[in-house]
N, C-alpha and C positions, 0 to 999 in steps of 0.2 A: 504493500500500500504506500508503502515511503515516495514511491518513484513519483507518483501520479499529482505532488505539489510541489511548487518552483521552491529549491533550499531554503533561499535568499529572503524570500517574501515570506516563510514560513517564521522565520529567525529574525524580523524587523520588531522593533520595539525590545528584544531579548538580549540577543547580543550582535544586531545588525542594525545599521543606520540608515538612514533614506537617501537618495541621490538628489533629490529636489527638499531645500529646506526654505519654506517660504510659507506664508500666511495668502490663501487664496480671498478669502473676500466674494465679490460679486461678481470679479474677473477669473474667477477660477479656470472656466475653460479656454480664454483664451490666451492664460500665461501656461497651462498645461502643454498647449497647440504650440507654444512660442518654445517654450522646454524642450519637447519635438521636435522642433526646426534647427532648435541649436544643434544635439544628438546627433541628427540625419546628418548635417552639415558639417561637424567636424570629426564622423566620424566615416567620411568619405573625404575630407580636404586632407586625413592624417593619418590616413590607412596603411603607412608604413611610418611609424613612428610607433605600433607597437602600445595603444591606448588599452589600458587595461577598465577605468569607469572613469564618467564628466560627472562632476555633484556641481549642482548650480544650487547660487545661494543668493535669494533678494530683497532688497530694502527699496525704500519707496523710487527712487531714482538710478540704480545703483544695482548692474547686475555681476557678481562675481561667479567666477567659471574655473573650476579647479578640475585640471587634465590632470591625470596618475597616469603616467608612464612609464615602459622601462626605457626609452630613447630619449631623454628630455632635450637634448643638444641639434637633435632633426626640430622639434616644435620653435626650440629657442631660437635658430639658428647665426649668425654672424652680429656680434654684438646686440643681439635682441631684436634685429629686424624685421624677422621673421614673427614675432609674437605682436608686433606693433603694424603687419598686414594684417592679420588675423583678426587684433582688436577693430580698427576701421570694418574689413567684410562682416563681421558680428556686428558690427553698431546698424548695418543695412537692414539685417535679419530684423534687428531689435528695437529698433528706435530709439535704444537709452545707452547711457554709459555702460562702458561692460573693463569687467578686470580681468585678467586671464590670472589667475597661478597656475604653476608649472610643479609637481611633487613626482617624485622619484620613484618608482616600482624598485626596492632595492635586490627584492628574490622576484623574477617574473615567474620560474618555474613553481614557483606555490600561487600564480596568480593565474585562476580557469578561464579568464576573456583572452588571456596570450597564450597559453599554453593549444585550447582549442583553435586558435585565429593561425598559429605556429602550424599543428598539421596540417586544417586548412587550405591552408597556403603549403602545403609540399604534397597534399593530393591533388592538387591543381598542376602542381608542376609536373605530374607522371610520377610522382615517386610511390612504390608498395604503400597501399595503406595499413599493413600490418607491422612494417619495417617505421613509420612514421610514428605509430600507434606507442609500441614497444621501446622504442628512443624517448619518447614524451613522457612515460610513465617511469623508466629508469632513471632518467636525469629529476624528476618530483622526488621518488623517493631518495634519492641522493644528497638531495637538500632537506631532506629531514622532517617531509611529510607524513601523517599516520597514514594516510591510504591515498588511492586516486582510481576512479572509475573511469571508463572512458568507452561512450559507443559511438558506433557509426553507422548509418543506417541510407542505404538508397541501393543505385545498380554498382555494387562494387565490383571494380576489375571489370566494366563494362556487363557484367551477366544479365541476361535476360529481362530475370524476377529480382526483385527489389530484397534484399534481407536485412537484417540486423545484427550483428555482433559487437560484443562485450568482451571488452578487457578488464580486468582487477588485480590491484595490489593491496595488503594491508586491509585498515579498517575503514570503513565511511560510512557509519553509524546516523541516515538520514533522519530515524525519530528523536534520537536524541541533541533537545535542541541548544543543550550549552555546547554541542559538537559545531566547531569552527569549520561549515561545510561550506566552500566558494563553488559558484556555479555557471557555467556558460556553455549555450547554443549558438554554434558559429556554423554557417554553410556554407561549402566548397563548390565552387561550380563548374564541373568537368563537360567534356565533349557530350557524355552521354547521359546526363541529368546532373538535379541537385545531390550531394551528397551531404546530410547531417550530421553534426560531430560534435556531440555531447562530453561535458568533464566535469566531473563530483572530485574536488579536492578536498579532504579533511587535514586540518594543519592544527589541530590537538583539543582540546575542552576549555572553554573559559569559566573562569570561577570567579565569584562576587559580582558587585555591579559594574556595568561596562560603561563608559562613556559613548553614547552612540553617533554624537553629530560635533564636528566634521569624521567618521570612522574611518579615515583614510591614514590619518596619524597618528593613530593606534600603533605602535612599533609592534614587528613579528613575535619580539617576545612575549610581549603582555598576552597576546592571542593565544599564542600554543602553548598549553599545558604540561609539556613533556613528551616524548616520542618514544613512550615503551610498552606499543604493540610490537611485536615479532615480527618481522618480514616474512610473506607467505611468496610462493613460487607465482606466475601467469593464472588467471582460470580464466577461460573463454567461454562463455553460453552463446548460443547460435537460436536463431528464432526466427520462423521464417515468416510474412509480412501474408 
């Protein structure tokens, strides 16, 4: 039953923070719609810079836009010029001042928006998606994750009929919700359809109360509990669609 609710939104208010921190008012839908447009838009203007989550954060005039990266020197680029295009194209979106921060992905391999955007992007390129899979999931647990899921689900390796399979390491304990579980749906899109690629990263139990806004500077330590589950070998489940 674990599978069938998004981690993420499951764990908000607990030990997970929101990505929009703002008071909606009477304009709710169309600062929702505006939230949107930012998303879409830098998350197609910075598609290789490697964007792990945008938290937008707003006050009455005043929109702040905090990018989590593990590239931040692509965003930033040459004495900051590059971040001072980007404020001007977002004031077009926006109509209001807008601030950009720029924060550090310091492990991207325990962050599920890169790690799945990483195979992604190397099934696109023609590479084995089982060779992509098994590279993604050894270098997580290497950095000192309790577990890491990962499927993939479309015509893989071009076949026919569409299937599903399952990689696992370790623990990723979905109901329990002091479990530090990161979640992302990235999709690869090959000659011969879309290919979905799913990743449940658990990076250990939080205990006491969490600070939840801004949760992005939250340092890895405070998050992870400890890393003394056992390391368990590959298991694959195969499911056919």
């Amino acid at each position: 039953m674990g599978q069938k609710v998004n981690p993420i939104s499951n764990r908000l208010g607990i030990i997970r923070g929101w990505d929009s921190n703002w008071y909606g008012g009477k304009n709710y839908g169309d600062r929702l719609l505006e939230d949107s447009k930012i998303r879409k838009y830098l998350n197609a203007r910075l598609a290789k810079a490697s964007v792990s989550r945008i938290v937008i954060e707003r006050t009455l005039k005043l929109i702040t836009i905090t990018v989590c990266t593990a590239r931040p020197g692509l965003i930033i680029g040459k004495g900051g010029q590059e971040v001072d295009k980007l404020k001007e194209e977002l004031k077009k979106i926006t109509d209001k001042d807008v601030q950009i921060n720029i924060y550090e992905v310091k492990r991207p391999e325990l962050d599920a928006e890169i790690v799945a955007s990483n195979v992604a992007r190397q099934i696109e390129g023609k590479i084995a998606y089982r060779r992509a899979v098994k590279m993604a999931i050894a270098s997580t647990m290497r950095m000192g994750a309790e577990g890491i899921k990962v499927q993939v689900s479309g015509r893989l390796n071009g076949a026919e009929m569409a299937r599903s399979e399952m990689y696992k390491e370790g623990r990723t304990p979905l109901h329990t919700l002091r479990a530090d579980i990161d979640y992302a749906l990235v999709e690869a899109h090959t000659k011969v359809g879309v290919i979905g690629v799913k990743v449940w990263i658990c990076r250990g139990e939080v205990y006491g109360k969490k600070d939840l806004a801004p949760a992005f500077t939250n340092s890895a330590k405070e998050a992870r509990g400890g890393n003394g589950a056992p390391k368990k070998g590959f298991r694959k489940t195969k499911t056919n669609r």
